[in-house]
C-alpha positions in Angstrom: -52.7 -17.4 -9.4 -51.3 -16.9 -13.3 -47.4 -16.1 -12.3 -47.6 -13.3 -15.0 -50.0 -10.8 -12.8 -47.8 -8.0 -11.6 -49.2 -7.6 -8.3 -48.2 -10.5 -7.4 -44.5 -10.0 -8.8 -44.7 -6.8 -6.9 -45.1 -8.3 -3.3 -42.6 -11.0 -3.9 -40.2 -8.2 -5.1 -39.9 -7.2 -2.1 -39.2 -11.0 -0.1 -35.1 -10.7 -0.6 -35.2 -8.0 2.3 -37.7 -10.8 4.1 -35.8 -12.2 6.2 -34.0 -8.8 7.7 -37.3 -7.2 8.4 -37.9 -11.2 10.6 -34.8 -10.0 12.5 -36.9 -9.1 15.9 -38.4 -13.4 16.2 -35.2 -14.7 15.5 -32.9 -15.5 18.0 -33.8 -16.4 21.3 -37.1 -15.4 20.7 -38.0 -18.0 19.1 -37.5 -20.6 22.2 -40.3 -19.1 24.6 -42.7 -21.6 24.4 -46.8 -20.9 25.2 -48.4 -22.3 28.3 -50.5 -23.7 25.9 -50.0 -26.3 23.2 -51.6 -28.4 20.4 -53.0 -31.9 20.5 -49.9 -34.4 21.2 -47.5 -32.0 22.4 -46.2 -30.4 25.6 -44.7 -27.2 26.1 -41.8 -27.0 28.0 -40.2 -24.2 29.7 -37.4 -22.3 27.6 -33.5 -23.0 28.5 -31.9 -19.9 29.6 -29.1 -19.8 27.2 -31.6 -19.4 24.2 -31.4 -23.2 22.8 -34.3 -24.8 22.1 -33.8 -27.8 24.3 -32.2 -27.9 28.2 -31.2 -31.3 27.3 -29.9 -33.5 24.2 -32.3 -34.1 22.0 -32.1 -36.1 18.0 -34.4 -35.8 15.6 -34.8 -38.3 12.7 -34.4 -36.5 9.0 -35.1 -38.0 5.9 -33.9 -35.5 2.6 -32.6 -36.5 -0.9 -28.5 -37.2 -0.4 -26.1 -34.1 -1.4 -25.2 -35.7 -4.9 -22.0 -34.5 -6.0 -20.7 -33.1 -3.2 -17.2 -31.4 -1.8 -14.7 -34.6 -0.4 -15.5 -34.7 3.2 -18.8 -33.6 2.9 -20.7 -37.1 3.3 -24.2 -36.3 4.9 -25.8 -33.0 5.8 -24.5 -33.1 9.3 -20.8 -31.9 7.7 -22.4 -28.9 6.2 -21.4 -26.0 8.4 -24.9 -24.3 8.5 -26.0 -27.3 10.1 -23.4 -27.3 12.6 -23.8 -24.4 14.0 -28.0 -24.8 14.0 -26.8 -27.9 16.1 -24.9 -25.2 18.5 -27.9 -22.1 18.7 -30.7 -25.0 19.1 -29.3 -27.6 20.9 -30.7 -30.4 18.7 -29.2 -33.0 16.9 -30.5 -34.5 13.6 -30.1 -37.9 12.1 -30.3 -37.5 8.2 -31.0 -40.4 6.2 -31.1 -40.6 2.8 -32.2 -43.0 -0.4 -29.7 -44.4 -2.2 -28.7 -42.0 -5.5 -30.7 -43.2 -8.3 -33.3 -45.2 -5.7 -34.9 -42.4 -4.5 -38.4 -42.5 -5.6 -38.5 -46.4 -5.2 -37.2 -45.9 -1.6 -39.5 -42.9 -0.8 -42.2 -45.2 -1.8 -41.2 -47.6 0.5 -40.8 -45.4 3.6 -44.6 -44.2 2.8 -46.1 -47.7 2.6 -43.6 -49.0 5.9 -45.9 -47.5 8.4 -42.6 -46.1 10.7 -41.6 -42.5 10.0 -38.7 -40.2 11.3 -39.5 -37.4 12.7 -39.1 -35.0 9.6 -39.3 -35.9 6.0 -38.2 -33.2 3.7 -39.5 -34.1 -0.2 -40.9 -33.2 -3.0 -44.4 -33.5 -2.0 -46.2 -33.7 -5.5 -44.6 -37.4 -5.7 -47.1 -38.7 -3.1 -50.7 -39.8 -4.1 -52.5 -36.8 -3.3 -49.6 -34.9 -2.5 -49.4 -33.1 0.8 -53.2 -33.4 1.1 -53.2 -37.5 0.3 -50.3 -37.0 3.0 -52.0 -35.7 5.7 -55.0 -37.5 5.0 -53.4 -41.0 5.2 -51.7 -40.1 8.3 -48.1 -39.8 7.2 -47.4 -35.9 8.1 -49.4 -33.8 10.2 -51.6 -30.8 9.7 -48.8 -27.5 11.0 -51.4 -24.8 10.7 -51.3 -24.7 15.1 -48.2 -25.4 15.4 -46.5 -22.5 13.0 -48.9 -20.0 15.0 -47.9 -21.0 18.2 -44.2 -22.2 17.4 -42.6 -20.5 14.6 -42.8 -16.9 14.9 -40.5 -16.6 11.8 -43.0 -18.8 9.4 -46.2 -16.7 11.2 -44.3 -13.4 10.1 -43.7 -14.3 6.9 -47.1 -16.0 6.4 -49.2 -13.0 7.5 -47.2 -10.5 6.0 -47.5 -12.1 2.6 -50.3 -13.4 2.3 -50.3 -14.5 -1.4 -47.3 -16.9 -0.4 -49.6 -18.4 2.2 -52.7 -18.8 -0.2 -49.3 -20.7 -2.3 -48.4 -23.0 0.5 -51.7 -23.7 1.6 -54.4 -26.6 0.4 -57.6 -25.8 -0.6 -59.1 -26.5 2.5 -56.5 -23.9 4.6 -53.9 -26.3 5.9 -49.9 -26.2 6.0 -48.5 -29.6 5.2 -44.4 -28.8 5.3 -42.0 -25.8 5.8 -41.7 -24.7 2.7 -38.8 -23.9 0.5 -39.7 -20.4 -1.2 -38.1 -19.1 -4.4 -39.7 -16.1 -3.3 -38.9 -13.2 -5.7 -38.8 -13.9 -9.4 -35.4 -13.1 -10.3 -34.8 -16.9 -8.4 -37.4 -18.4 -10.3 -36.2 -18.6 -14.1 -32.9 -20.2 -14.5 -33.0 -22.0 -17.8 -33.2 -21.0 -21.4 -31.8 -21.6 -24.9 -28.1 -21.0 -25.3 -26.2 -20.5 -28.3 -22.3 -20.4 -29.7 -22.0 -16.4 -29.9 -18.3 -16.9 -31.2 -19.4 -18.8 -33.8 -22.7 -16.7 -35.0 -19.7 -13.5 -34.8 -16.9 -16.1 -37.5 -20.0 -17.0 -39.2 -21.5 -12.6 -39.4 -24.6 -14.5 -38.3 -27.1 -12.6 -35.5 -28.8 -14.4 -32.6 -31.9 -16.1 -33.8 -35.6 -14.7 -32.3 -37.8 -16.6 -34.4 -38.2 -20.2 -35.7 -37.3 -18.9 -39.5 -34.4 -17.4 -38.1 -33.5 -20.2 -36.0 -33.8 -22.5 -39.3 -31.4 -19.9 -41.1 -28.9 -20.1 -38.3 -29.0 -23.9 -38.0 -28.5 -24.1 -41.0 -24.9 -21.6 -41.6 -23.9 -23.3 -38.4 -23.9 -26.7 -40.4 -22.3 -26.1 -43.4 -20.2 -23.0 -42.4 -17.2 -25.1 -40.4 -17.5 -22.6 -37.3 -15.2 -24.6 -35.4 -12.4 -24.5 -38.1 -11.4 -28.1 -38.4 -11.9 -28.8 -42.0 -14.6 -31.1 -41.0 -18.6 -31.1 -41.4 -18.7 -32.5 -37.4 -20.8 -29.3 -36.0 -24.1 -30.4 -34.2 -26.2 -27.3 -34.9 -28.6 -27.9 -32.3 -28.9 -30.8 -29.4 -32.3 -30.8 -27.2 -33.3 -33.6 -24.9 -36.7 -34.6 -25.4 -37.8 -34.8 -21.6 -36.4 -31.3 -21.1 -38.3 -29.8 -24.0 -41.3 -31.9 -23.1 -41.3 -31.4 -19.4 -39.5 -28.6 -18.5 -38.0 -25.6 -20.4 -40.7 -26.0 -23.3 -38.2 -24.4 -25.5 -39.2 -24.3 -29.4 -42.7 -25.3 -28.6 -43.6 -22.4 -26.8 -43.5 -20.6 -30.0 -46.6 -22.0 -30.8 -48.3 -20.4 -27.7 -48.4 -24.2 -26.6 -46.4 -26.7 -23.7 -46.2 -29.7 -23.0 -48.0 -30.0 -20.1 -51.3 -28.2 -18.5 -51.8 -25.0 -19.1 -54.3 -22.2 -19.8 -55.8 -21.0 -22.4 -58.4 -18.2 -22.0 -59.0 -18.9 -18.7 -59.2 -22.7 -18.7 -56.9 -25.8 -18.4 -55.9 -27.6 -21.4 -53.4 -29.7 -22.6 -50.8 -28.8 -25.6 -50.3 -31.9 -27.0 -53.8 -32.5 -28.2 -53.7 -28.8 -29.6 -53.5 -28.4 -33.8 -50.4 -26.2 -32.7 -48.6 -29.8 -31.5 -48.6 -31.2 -35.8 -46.8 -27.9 -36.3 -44.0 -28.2 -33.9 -43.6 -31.9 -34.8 -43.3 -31.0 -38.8 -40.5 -28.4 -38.2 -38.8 -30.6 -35.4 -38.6 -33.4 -38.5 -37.6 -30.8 -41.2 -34.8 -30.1 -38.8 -33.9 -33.2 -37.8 -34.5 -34.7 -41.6 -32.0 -31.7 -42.9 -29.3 -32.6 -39.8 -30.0 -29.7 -37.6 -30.8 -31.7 -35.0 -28.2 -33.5 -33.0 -29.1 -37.6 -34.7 -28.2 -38.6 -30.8 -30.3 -36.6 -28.8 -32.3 -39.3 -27.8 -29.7 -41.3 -26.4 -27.4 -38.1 -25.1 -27.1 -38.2 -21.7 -25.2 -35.4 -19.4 -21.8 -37.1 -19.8 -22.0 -36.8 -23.9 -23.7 -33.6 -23.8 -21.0 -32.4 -21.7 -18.6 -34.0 -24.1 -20.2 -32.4 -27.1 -19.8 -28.6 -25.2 -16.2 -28.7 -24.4 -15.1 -30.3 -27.3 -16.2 -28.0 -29.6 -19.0 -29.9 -31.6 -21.9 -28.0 -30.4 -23.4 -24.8 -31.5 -27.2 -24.9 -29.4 -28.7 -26.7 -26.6 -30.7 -25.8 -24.0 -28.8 -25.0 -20.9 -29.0 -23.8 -17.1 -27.4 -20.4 -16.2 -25.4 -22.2 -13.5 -24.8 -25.6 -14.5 -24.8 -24.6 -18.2 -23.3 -21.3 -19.5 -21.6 -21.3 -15.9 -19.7 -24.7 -16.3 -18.9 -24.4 -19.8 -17.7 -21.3 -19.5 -15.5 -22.0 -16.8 -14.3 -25.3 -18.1 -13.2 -23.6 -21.5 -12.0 -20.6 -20.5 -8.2 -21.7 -20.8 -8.8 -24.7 -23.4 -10.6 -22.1 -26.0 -10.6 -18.3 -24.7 -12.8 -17.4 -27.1 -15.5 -20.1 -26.2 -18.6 -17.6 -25.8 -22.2 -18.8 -25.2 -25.1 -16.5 -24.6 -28.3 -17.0 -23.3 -31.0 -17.1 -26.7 -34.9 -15.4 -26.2 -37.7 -18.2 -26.0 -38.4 -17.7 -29.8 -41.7 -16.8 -31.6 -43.2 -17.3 -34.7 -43.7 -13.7 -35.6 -40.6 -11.1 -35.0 -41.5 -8.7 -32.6 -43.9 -10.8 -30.5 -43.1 -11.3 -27.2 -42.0 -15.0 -26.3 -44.8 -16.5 -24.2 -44.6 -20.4 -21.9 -41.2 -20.2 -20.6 -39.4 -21.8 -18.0 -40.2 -20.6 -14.4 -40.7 -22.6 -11.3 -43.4 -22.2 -9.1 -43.0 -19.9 -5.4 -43.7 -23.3 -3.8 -43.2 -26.5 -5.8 -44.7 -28.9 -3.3 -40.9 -29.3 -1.7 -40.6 -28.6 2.0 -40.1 -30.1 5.6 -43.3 -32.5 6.6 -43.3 -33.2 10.8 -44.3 -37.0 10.3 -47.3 -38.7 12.9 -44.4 -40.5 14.8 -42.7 -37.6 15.6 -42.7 -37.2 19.6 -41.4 -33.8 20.1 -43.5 -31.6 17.3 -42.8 -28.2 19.5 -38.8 -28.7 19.1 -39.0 -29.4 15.8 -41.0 -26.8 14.8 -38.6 -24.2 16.5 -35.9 -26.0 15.0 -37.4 -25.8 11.4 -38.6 -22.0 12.0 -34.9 -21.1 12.7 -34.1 -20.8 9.0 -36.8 -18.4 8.0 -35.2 -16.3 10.6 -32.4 -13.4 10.0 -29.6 -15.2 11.7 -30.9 -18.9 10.4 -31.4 -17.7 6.3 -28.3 -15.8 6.5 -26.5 -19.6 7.4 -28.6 -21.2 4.8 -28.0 -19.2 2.3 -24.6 -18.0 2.9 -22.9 -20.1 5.5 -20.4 -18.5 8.1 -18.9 -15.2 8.1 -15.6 -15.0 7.8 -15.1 -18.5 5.9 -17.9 -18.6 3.4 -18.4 -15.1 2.7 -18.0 -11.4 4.5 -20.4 -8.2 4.8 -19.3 -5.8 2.0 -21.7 -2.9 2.2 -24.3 -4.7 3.9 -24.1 -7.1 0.8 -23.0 -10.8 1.8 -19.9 -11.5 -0.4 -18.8 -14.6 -1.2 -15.4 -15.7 -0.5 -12.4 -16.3 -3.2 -12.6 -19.6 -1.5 -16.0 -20.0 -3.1 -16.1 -18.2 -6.0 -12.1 -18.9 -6.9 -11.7 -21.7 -5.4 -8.0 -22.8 -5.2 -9.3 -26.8 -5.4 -10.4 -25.9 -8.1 -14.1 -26.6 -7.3 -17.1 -25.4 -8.7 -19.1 -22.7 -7.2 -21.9 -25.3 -6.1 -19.3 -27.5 -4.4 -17.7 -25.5 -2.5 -20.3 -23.0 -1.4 -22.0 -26.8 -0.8 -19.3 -27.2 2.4 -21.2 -24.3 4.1 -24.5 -23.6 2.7 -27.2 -25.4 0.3 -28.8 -22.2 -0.8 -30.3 -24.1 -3.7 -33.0 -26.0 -1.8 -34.1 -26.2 1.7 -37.2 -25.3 4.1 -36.5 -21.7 4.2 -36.4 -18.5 2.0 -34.2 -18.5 -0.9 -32.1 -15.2 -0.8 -31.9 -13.4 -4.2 -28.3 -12.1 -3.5 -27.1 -15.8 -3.6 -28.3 -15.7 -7.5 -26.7 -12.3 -8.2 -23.3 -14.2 -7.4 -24.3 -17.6 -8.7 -24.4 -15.7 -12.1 -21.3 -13.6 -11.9 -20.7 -13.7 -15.6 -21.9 -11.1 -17.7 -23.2 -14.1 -20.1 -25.1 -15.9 -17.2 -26.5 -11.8 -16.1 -27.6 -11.4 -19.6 -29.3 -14.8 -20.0 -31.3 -14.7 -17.7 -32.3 -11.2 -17.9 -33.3 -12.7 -21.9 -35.0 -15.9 -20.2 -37.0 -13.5 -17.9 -38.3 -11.9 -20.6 -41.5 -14.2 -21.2 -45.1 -13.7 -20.8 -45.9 -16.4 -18.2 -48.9 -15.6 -17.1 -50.8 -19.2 -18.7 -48.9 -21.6 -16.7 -50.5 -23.2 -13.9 -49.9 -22.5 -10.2 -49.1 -25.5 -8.0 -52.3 -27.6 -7.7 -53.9 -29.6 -4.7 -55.7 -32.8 -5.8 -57.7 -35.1 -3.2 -56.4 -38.7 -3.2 -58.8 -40.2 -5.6 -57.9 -37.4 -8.3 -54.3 -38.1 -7.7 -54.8 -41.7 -8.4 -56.8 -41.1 -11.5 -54.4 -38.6 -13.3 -51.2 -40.2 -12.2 -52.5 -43.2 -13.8 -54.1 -41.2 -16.9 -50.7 -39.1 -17.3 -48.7 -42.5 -17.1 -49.9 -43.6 -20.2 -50.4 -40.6 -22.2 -46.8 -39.3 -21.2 -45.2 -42.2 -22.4 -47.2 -43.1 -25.5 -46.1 -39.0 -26.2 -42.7 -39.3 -25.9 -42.3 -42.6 -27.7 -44.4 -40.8 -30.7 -42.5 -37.3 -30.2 -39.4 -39.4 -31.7 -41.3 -41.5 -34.0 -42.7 -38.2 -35.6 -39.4 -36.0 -35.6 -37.1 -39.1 -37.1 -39.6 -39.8 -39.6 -40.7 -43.5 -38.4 -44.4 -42.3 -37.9 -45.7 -40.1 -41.0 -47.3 -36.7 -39.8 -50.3 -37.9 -41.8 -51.0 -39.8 -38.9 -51.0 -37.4 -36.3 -55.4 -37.2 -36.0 -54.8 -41.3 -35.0 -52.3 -40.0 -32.3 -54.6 -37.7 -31.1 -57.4 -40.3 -31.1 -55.2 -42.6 -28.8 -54.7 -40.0 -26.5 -58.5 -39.2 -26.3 -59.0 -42.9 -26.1 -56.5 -42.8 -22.7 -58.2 -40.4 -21.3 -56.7 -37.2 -21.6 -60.4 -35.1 -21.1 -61.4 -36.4 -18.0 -57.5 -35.7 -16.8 -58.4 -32.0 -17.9 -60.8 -32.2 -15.9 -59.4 -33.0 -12.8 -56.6 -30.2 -13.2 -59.9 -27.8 -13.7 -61.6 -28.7 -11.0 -58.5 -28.1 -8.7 -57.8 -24.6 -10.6 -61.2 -23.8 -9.4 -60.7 -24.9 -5.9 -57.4 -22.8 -5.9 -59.0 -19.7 -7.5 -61.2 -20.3 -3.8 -58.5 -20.2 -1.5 
């Protein structure tokens, strides 16, 4: 399904008010258990106070660990929502996690150890063959039976909408995880260009639209001292190469091209083999040959990028609305009160044209809650997982506990001053991180968590500028059998990192653009067609579904 079609964006419109309309399975509901039940499982009678389980019962949970987190919060288990799941089920999880910075190595591991927990909550596009080469191997189990006889919640949802099922299904009809659903669009774009708007105003300069433009601004915002010092130390622009390549395709999308797969009149291509590619290399190294780009931004990492921000040496980058323009502006706000950044349109080549390619994540990314083949008790923990697509269970998910975490308003869940001023001085994500984890899990993400994510009017007005992209080329999430997987994993290997060492070779003038046709006969030569290929074949398959 191209993510452009506006059917589409009309049923998921309406997903925020989801989970009230869910309001009649959740609860106790949800623990009467049919007489009957799937292969390897055995239904047992419902406790009278509502839990899922009359006695104790631990589950095994495997997730990615909670990063920088808020001091006391150590594993998932200190996160309130969990708590009180612990107190309406009745069942007790065990998280594990990989060690920060191991985490695909350790995944890996798990997979080939033979001995699962009971749930393993991933990114499931990481394993060969994804959820299908998953399921296949015998790692996770099929939950097509189990949702329909379990998780009245899921089921609602599922038959309800059925273009988010045809999403979270394979091509063959089955349900490998509980799925973590960025449902209605306005969740689904969050990162965009960004630009210095104080300086652009000391400078009489407007914000930039086109590639021209953007070469115009760069350039005032070089020579121009906009930071006042007496010094020529501005960075007009910094991009990091594996975010323009792999994720926000900011710049190249000018050139109707990405990065990555796409389509193009209908069928899957790839953008760096296009004639579109020599373009965007030859301004990139005008740019970076003129000083326009940041010399570093190869070797900038978050730390220096941060660095650069705050101490008032960058005019452009690309940034997140939250962990960008949010941060920055926050973390300035008393150091330079006039530190402005705005969120920049995906620019064109032609003024006027709308931007097309830009950054938006899939409904379902492959990221959910698998029930692994050594899991003993599939019934509980399919209740227990179907609790958060419920009213009371996404409500704790998304907003924590009432009263603490936030408070009705209106009918409109209001965060706390504790989250959103909090007096530790922590950032939004942190502390709302103490009660809720909103920004990933196997349930429904809830729009009004966004609307106070971006409280700014800079972060509202970015992303309503992000949004405004024609999308409808990128791919949907793919299934690929296990021999596929193999194959294009091991075809993408090479041509991804052969790219990227070229991308800088090109742009810093190591390589000669001459040579570009011997680039694109390497790639050929790796095997870039038949890897076209497979995505095609799969498109087809999901055009099936």
């Amino acid at each position: 399904m191209n993510y452009g079609k506006r059917g589409l964006i009309t049923i998921l419109a309406a997903m925020t008010a989801l989970t009230v309309s869910l309001s009649a399975c959740s609860g106790s509901n949800q623990s009467e258990a049919p007489t009957d039940s799937p292969s390897g499982t055995e239904a047992t009678e419902a406790p009278k106070d509502g839990k899922i389980v009359s006695n104790p019962l631990t589950l095994t949970y495997y997730v990615q660990g909670l990063g920088n987190a808020a001091p006391g919060i150590k594993t998932h288990n200190d996160i309130a929502a969990y708590q009180e799941t612990e107190k309406k089920t009745g069942i007790h999880i065990d998280f594990q996690s990989p060690t920060t910075g191991q985490e695909k190595n350790q995944f890996n591991l798990l997979m080939s150890s033979g001995s699962y927990p009971d749930v393993i909550e991933w990114g499931w596009n990481d394993y060969p063959g994804g959820g299908v080469g998953a399921m296949n191997s015998g790692v996770i189990i099929p939950l097509n039976d189990y949702i329909e006889k379990y998780a009245p919640n899921l089921s609602k949802l599922l038959a309800d909408h059925p273009e988010i099922k045809k999403e979270v299904s394979t091509d063959d009809g089955r349900i490998y995880a509980f799925p973590f659903l960025r449902a209605d669009p306005y969740l689904r774009t969050y990162f965009g260009l960004g630009i210095r708007q104080d300086w652009l105003d000391k400078l009489g300069l407007q914000v930039p639209t086109t590639i021209d433009e953007w070469h115009t601004v760069l350039k005032a915002l070089k020579e121009g001292d906009p930071n006042g010092n007496g010094k020529a130390d501005e960075i007009p622009l910094l991009i990091k190469k594996d975010t323009m390549l792999n994720f926000s395709n900011v710049f190249l999308n000018a050139w109707g091209i990405t990065s990555q797969f796409y389509l193009k009149a209908g069928k899957v291509t790839y953008g760096n083999i296009q004639p579109e590619y020599k373009e965007f290399l030859e301004t990139m190294r005008n740019w970076y040959a003129e000083g326009l780009i940041d010399r570093d931004y190869a070797a900038t990492d978050d730390k220096q990028k941060d660095a650069k921000w705050t101490g008032g040496l960058l005019a452009a980058s690309e940034l997140a609305v939250g962990g960008g323009i949010g941060k920055y502006m926050t973390a300035m706000s008393e150091k330079d009160p006039g530190f402005n950044i705005v969120g920049v349109p995906y620019p064109t080549l032609k003024k006027g044209d709308k931007p097309v390619l830009g950054q938006i994540t899939p409904i379902f990314n492959s990221v959910g809650a698998a029930i692994t083949s050594s899991n003993k008790h599939i019934e509980e923990t399919v209740k227990w997982l179907d609790y958060k697509y419920g009213e009371e269970g996404s409500m704790l998910f998304n907003f924590g506990i009432e009263g603490k975490s936030y408070e009705m308003n209106d009918g409109f869940p209001t965060y706390t001053d504790d989250i959103m001023k909090n007096p530790d001085g922590m950032a939004f994500a942190t502390a709302l991180g103490r009660y809720a984890i909103p920004f990933g899990g196997p349930f429904v993400q809830d729009k009004r968590y966004q609307e106070q994510n971006v409280s700014l009017p800079q972060q509202k007005e970015a992303l309503s500028t992000w949004m405004n992209v024609e999308n409808g080329d990128w791919l949907p999430t793919l299934s690929l059998t296990n021999d596929e997987s193999v194959r294009l994993a091991a075809i993408m290997t090479d041509v991804t990192t052969y790219r990227d060492e070229m991308f800088d070779k090109f742009v810093m003038g190591v390589e000669p653009i001459d040579n570009f046709n011997t680039f694109l006969k390497t790639v050929e030569g790796m095997g870039i067609q038949e890897a076209i290929d497979i995505q095609q074949a799969a498109y087809e398959r999901y055009l099936k579904r």
